[in-house]
C-alpha positions in Angstrom: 0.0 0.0 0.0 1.3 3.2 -1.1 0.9 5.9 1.8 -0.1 9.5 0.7 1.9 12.6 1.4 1.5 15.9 2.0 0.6 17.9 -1.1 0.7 15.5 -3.8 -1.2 15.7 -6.8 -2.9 12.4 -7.6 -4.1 12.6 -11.3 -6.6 10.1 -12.7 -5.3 9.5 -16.4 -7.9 6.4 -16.6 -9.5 8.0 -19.4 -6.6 8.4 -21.3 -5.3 5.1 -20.7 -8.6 3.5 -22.0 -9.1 5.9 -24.7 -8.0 4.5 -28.3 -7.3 6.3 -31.5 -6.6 10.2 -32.3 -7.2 12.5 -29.2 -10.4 14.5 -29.5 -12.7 16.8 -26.8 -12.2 16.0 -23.4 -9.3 13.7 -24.0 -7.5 16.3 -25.6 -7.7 18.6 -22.5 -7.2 15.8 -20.4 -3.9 14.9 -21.9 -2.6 18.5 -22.2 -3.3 19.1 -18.4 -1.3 15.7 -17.4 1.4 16.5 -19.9 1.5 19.7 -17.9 1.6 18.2 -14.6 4.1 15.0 -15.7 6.7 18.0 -16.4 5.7 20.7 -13.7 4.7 19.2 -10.9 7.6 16.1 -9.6 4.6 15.8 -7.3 2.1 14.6 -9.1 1.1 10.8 -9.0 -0.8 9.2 -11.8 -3.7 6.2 -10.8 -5.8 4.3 -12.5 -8.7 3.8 -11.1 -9.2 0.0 -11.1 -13.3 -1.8 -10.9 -12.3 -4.9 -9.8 -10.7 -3.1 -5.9 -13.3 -0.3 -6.5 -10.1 2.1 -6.1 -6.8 3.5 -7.7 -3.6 1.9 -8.0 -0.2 4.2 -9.6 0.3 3.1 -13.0 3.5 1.8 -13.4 6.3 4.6 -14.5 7.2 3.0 -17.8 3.9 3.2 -19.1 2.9 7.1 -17.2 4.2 8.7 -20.9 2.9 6.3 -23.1 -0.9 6.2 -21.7 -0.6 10.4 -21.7 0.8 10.2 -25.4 -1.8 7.8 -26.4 1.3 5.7 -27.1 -0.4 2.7 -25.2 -3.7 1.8 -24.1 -5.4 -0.2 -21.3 -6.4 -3.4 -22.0 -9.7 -3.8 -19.3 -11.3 -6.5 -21.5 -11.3 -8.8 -18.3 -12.1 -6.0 -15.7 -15.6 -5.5 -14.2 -18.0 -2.2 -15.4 -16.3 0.7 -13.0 -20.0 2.1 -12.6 -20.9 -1.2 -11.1 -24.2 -0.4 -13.0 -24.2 -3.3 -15.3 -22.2 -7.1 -15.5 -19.8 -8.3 -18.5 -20.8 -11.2 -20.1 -17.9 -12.6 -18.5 -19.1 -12.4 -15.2 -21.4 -15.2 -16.1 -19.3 -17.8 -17.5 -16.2 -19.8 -15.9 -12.8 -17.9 -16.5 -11.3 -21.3 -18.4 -15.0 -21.1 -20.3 -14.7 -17.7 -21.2 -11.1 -17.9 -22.5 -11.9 -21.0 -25.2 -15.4 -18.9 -26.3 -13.4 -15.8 -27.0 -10.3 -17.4 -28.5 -9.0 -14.7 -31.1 -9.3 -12.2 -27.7 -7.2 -15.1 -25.8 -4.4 -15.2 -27.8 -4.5 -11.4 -29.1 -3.5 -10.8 -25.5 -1.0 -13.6 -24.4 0.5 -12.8 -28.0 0.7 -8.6 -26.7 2.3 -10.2 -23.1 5.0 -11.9 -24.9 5.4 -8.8 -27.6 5.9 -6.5 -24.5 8.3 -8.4 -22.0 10.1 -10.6 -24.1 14.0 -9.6 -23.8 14.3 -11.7 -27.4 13.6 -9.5 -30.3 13.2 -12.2 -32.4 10.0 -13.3 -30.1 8.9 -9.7 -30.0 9.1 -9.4 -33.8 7.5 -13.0 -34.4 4.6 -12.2 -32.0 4.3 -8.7 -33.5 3.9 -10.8 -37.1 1.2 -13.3 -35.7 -0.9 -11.0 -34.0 -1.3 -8.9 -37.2 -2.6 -11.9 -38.8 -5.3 -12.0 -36.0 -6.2 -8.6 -35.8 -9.9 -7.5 -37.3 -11.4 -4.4 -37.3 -12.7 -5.0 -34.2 -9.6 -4.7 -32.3 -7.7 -2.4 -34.8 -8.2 0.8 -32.9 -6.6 -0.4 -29.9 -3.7 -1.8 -31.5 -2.6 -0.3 -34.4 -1.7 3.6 -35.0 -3.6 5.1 -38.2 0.5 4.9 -39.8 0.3 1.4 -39.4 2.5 1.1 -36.3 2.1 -0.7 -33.5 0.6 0.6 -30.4 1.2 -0.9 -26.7 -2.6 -2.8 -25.6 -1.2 -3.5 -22.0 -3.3 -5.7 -19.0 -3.2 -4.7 -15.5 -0.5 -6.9 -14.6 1.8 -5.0 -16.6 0.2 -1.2 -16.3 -0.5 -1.1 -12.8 1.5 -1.1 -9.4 0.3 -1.0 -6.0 -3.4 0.4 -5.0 -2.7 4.0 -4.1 -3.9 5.5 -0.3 -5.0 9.0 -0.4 -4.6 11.1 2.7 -5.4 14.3 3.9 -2.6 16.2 2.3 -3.3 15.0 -1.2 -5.6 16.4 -3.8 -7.5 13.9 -6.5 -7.8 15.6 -10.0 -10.3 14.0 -12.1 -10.6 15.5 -15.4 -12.0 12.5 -17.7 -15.1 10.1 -18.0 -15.7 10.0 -15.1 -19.3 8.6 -15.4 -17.7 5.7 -17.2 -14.0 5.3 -16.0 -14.6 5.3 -11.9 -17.3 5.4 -9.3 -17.9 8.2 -7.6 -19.8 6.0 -4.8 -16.5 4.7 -4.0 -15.1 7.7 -4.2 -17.2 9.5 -2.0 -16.4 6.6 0.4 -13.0 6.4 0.4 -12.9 10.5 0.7 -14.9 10.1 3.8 -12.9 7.5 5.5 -9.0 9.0 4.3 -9.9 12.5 4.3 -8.2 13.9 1.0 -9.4 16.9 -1.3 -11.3 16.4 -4.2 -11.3 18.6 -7.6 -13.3 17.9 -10.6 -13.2 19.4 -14.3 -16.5 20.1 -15.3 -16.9 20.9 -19.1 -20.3 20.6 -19.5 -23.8 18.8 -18.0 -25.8 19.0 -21.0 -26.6 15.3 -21.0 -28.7 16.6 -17.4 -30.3 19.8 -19.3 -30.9 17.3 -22.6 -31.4 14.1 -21.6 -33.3 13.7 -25.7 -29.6 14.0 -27.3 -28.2 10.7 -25.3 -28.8 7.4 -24.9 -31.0 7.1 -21.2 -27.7 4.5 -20.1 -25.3 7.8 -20.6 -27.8 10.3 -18.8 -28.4 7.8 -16.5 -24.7 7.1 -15.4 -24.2 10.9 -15.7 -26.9 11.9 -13.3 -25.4 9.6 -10.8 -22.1 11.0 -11.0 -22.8 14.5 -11.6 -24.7 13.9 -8.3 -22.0 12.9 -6.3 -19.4 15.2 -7.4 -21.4 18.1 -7.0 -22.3 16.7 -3.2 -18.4 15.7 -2.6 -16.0 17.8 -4.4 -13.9 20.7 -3.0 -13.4 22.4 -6.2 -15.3 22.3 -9.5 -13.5 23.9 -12.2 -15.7 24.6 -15.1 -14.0 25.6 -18.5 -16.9 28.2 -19.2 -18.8 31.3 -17.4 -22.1 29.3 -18.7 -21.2 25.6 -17.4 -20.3 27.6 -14.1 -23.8 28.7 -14.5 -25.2 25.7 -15.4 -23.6 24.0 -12.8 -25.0 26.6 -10.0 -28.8 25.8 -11.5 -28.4 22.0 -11.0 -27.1 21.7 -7.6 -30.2 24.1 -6.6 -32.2 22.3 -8.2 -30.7 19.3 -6.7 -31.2 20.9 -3.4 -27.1 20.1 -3.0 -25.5 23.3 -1.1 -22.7 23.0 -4.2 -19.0 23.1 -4.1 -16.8 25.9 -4.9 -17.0 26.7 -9.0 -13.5 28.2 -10.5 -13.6 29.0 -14.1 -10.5 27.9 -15.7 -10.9 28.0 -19.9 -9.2 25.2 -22.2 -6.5 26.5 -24.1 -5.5 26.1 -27.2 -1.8 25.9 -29.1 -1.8 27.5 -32.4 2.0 26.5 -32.9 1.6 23.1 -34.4 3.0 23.0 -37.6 4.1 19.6 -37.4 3.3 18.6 -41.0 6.1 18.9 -43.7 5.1 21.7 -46.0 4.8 19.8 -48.5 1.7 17.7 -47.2 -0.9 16.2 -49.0 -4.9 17.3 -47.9 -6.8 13.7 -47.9 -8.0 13.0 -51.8 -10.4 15.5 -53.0 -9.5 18.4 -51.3 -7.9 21.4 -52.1 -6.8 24.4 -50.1 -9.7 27.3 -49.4 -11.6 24.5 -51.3 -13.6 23.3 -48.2 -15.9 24.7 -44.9 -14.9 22.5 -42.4 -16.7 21.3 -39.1 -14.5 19.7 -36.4 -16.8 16.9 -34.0 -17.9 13.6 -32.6 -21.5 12.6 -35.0 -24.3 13.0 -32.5 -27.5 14.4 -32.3 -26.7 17.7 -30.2 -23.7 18.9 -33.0 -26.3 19.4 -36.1 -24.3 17.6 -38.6 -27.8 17.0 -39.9 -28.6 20.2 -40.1 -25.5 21.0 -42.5 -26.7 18.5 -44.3 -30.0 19.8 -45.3 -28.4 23.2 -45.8 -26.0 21.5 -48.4 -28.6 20.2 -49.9 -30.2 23.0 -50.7 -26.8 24.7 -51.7 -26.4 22.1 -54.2 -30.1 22.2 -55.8 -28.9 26.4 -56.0 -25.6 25.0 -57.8 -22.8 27.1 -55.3 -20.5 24.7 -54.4 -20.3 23.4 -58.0 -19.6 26.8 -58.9 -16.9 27.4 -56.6 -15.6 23.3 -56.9 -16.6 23.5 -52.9 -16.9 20.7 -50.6 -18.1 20.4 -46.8 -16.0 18.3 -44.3 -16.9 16.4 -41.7 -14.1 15.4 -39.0 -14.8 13.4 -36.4 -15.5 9.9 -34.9 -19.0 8.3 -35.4 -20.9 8.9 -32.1 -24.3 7.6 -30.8 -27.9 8.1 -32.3 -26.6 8.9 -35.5 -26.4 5.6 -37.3 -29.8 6.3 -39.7 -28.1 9.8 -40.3 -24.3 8.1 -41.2 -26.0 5.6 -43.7 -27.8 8.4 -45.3 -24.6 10.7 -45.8 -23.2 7.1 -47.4 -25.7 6.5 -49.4 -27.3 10.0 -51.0 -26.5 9.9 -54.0 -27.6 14.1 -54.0 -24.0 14.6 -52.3 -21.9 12.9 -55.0 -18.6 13.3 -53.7 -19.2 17.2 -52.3 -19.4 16.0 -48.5 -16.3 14.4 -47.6 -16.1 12.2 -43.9 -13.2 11.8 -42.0 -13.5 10.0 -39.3 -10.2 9.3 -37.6 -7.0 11.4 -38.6 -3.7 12.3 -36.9 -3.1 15.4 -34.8 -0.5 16.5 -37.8 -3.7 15.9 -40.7 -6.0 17.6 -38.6 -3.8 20.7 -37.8 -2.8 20.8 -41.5 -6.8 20.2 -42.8 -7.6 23.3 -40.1 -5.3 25.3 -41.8 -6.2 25.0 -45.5 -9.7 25.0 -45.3 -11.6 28.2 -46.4 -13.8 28.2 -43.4 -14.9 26.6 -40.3 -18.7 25.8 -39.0 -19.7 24.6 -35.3 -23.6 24.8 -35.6 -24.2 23.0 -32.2 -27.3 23.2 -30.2 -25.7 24.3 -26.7 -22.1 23.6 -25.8 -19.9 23.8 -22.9 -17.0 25.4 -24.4 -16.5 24.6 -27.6 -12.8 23.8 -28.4 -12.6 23.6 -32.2 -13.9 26.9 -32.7 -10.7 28.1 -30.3 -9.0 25.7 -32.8 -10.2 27.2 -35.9 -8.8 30.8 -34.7 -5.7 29.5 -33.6 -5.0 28.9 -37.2 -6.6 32.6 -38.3 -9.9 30.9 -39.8 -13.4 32.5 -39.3 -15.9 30.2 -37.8 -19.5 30.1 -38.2 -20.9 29.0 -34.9 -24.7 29.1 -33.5 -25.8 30.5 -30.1 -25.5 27.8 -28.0 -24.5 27.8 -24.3 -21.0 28.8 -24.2 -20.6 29.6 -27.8 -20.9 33.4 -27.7 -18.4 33.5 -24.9 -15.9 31.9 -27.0 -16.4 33.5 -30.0 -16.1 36.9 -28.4 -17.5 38.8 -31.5 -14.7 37.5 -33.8 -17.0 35.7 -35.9 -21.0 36.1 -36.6 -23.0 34.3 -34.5 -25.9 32.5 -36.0 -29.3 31.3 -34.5 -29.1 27.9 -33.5 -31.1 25.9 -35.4 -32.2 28.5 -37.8 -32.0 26.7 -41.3 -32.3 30.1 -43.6 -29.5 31.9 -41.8 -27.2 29.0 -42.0 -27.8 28.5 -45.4 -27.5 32.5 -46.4 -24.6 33.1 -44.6 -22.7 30.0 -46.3 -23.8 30.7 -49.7 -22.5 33.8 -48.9 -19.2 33.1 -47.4 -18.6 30.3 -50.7 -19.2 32.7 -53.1 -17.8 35.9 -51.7 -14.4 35.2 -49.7 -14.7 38.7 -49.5 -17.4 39.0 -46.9 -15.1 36.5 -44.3 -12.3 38.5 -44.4 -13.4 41.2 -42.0 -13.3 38.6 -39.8 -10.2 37.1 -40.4 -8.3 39.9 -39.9 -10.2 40.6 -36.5 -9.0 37.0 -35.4 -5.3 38.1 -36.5 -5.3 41.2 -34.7 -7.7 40.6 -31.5 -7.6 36.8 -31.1 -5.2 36.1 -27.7 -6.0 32.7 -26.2 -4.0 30.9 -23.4 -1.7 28.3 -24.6 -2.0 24.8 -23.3 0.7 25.0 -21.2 -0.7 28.5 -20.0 -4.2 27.0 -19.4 -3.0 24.0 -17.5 -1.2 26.3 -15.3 -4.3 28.4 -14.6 -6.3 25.3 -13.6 -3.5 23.7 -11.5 -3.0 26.7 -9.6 -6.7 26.8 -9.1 -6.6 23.3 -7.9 -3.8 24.5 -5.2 -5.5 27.8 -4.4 -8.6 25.2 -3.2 -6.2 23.2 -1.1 -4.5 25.8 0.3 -8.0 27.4 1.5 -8.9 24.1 2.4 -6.0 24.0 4.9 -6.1 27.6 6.0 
């Protein structure tokens, strides 16, 4: 058992060791504020938090960097649900069973054991050369990089040290899924009993305010978390005035007394020219050729409602005029699946409305940067990170009214009615066929646009984080 000690930081990074593929939303922020913390803070521990001890245990130093980096991912396929809520299939069937019924997953893993600790490269090399043989689609994210390099798919026994005891000097950051990756209940219970500080990253609650955009398993797992935090937590640290707000409203209408609320915003880092400059945009593309929109498919983000809007644009003939496409980036989501087969199979779009679902950090930076335009037509938002993204890189975004949207855009770019079909569709006819009428804009976001830096921003919520503690021992 690993005692605490006065002051540490104790950072949860089990989102971003479970997380597979390109880094997008909260993982993103995640990542940058443990990147921050692994070099500024020799303090900080990093724990997992494991289901099957309903508490944390320090992830093992050789594999701190590569979970951050997204160089390595957890392997839980034989750990319980963290929630508690719900029972694996594996629960139900002997361990010997289970390991013959899901054969391909059997050997996939004792095949990644042997890859990772073997001190024979030749072993390492073979088992890297069987398991590709083995590998569907299924199990493709985890282990392979979009390049075609291998990435690290490690088990407990190899991620994870000792459970971690927190004490009274030490302050939990949790800044991931929470609702998904831990259990607040224990948690709470482990916070009562040791007596350590609590602070929790809040960058939105719309699944509580919109329970019709998810699935009633997400608001449901949400609500129970949310709950607690709110109830438990010494600090909340929302990345917006309006989820500060937001937050405020629920815990009164929770009847919970609320926690302390800091506003610390996300930052961005506009110095990521990390492509060679002679790059290629994916097939199809060509620079100022493209309005791009940046986000995971589901309902709340209006990808449907570009869609009808390019429709329309189409039957007028504008982006054939201009030889202009719209550009969807993002992983598929939930509640979309009716939507994603009909942007497949329309044949109205041709080849005008090009999805990306999963590109690198370098792609995306370089498809930001050549595309005419950005859009972020969502229906309420807690912050709203690619339009910071967009300006980073000196494009003008059209963006809707929603929750913390205004705030963001800060009168940089016009602000459009959310949901409001005919201004959507006027002010993107317009800004295809008169570059002209964006420029204003893009030279406001030149000359006005300062945002904190990543480093900057985790510095600002960190020190947030230690004001709390301090007044928490004063």
């Amino acid at each position: 058992m690993t005692a605490g000690r006065p002051g540490r930081i104790v950072f949860d990074i089990s989102s971003l060791a479970r997380w597979t593929g390109p880094p997008v939303g909260i993982v993103r922020a995640q990542r940058e504020l443990a990147l921050w913390a692994r070099e500024y803070r020799p303090d900080a521990a990093f724990v997992f938090f494991d289901p099957s001890i309903m508490g944390y245990r320090a992830v093992r130093p050789r594999f701190v960097d590569a979970f951050i980096t997204g160089a390595a991912s957890f392997n839980g396929w034989s750990l319980p649900d963290p929630t508690g809520r719900r029972k694996r299939r594996s629960a139900w069937v002997p361990r010997g069973a289970y390991a013959l019924l899901q054969g391909r997953r059997t050997l996939l893993r004792r095949l990644e054991h042997l890859r990772l600790t073997s001190e024979r490269a030749g072993l390492r090399d073979w088992a890297d050369r069987t398991q590709r043989r083995l590998i569907t689609d299924r199990y493709r994210l985890a282990m392979i990089n979009p390049d075609g390099s291998r990435r690290d798919f490690v088990t407990a026994d190899l991620a994870l040290g000792d459970p971690v005891a927190l004490g009274p000097g030490d302050t939990l950051v949790c800044a991931g899924f929470g609702w998904s990756h831990g259990n607040i209940d224990a948690i709470a219970a482990a916070k009562a009993r040791d007596g350590f500080r609590l602070a929790v990253l809040c960058y939105d609650i719309i699944p509580l305010q919109h329970p019709e955009w998810f699935k009633d398993r997400d608001v449901a797992d949400l609500s129970r978390y949310w709950r607690g935090a709110f109830a438990i937590a010494d600090l909340i640290v929302a990345n917006s005035h309006a989820v500060r707000r937001d937050v405020a409203a629920c815990c009164h209408d929770w009847g919970i007394g609320g926690p302390c609320v800091a506003v610390s915003p996300l930052g961005a880092e506009p110095a990521t020219l990390r492509t060679a400059p002679d790059a290629s945009l994916p097939a199809g593309l060509k620079e100022n050729g493209y309005a791009l929109f940046v986000s995971t498919i589901e309902p709340r983000k209006q990808h449907d409602l570009l869609y009808r809007v390019w429709l329309r644009l189409l039957a007028e003939g504008v982006p054939q005029a201009a030889a202009f496409r719209l550009v969807f980036v993002g992983r598929p989501g939930w509640m979309m699946e009716s939507f994603e087969r009909t942007l497949r199979e329309d044949a109205r779009l041709g080849d005008s409305l090009v999805v990306l679902p999963r590109v690198s950090d370098e792609m995306l930076d370089l498809i930001y940067r050549r595309s005419a335009f950005c859009l972020y037509p969502s229906l309420y938002e807690g912050y709203g990170l690619p339009v910071v993204e967009a300006f980073a890189r000196g494009k003008a975004v059209l963006a809707s009214d929603g929750g913390a949207l205004p705030e963001v855009v800060n009168g940089l770019s016009p602000v459009v009615g959310v949901g409001d079909e005919d201004a959507w569709l006027e002010m993107m006819r317009n800004w295809i066929q008169r570059p002209d009428a964006r420029a204003p804009f893009e030279a406001a976001i030149r000359e006005r646009f300062r945002h904190p830096s990543w480093p900057q921003a985790a510095a600002a919520f960190f020190a947030a984080v230690e004001g709390a503690a301090t007044a928490g021992h004063a």
